[in-house]
C-alpha positions as MATLAB code, in Angstrom:
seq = 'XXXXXXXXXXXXXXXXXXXXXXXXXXXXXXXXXXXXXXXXXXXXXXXXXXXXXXXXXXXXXXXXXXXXXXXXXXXXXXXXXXXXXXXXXXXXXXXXXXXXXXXXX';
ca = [
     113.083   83.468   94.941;
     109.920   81.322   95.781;
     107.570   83.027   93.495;
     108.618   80.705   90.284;
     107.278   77.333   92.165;
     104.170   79.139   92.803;
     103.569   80.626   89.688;
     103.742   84.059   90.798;
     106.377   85.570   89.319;
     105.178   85.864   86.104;
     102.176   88.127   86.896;
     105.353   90.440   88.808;
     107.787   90.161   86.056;
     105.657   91.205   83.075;
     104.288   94.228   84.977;
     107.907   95.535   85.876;
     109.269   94.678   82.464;
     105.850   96.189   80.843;
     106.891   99.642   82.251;
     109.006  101.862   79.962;
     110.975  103.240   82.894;
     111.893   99.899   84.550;
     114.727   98.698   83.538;
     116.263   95.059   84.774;
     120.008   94.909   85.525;
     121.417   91.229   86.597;
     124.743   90.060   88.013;
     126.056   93.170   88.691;
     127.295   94.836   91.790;
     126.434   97.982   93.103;
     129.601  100.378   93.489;
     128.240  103.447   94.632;
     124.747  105.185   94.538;
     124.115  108.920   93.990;
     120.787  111.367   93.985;
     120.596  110.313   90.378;
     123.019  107.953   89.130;
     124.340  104.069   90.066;
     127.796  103.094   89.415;
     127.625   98.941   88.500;
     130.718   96.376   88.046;
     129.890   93.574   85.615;
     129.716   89.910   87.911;
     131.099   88.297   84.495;
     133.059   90.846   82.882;
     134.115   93.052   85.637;
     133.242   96.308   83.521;
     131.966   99.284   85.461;
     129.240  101.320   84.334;
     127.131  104.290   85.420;
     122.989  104.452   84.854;
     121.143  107.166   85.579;
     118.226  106.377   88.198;
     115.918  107.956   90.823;
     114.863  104.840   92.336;
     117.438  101.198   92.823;
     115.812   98.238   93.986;
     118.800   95.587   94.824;
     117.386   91.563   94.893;
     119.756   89.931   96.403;
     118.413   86.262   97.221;
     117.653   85.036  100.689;
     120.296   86.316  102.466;
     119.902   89.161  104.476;
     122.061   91.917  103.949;
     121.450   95.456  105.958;
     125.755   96.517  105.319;
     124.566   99.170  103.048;
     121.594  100.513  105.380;
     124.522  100.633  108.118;
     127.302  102.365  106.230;
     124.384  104.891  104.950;
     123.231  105.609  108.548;
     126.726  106.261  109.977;
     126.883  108.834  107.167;
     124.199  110.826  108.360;
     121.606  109.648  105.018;
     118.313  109.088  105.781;
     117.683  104.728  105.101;
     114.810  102.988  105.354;
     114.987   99.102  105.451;
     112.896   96.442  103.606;
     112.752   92.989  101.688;
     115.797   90.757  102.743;
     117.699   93.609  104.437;
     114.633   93.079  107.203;
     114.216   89.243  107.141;
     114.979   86.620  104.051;
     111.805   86.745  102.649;
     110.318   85.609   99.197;
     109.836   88.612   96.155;
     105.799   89.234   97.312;
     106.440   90.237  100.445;
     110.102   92.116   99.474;
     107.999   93.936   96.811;
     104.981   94.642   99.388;
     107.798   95.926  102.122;
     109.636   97.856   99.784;
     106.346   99.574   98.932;
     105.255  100.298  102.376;
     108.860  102.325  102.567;
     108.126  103.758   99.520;
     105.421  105.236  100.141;
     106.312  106.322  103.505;
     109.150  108.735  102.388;
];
């Protein structure tokens, strides 16, 4: 992430964390994703849980990963790429992408 060096991520973080319905969930992979629920494993403890969500925004660091996108296109769902799935890019232009898709659904 190269918004810390340039003071940046701040500004992002307490606007996300300031809204009630964002909620931040780190080191955890993402089993499966439904219409309103995402089923997580626990990096450190390995524990699966489900949260209920209408929205899942993965950061993944720097390297691009589109493996979902794919295996969601072969099953006939409609995808939309952005942030590091595109290009590695840093958070600013990841959130600004992911935006752009957002608001194009």
């Amino acid at each position: 992430m190269l918004l810390g060096p340039s003071l940046q991520r701040e500004p992002y973080e307490q606007r996300l964390l300031g809204d009630s319905n964002f909620t931040a969930l780190t080191r955890r992979v993402v089993r499966e994703i439904s219409s309103d629920r995402v089923t997580l494993c626990g990096l450190d403890s390995g524990i699966e849980s489900e949260v209920e969500a209408d929205l899942v925004i993965l950061e993944t660091g720097g390297v691009p990963r589109r493996d979902l996108y794919d295996d969601l296109v072969v099953l006939g769902v409609e995808a939309h790429l952005a942030g590091d799935a595109l290009a590695s890019r840093d958070l600013q232009h990841a959130f600004a992408s992911g935006r752009r898709v957002g608001e194009a659904v």
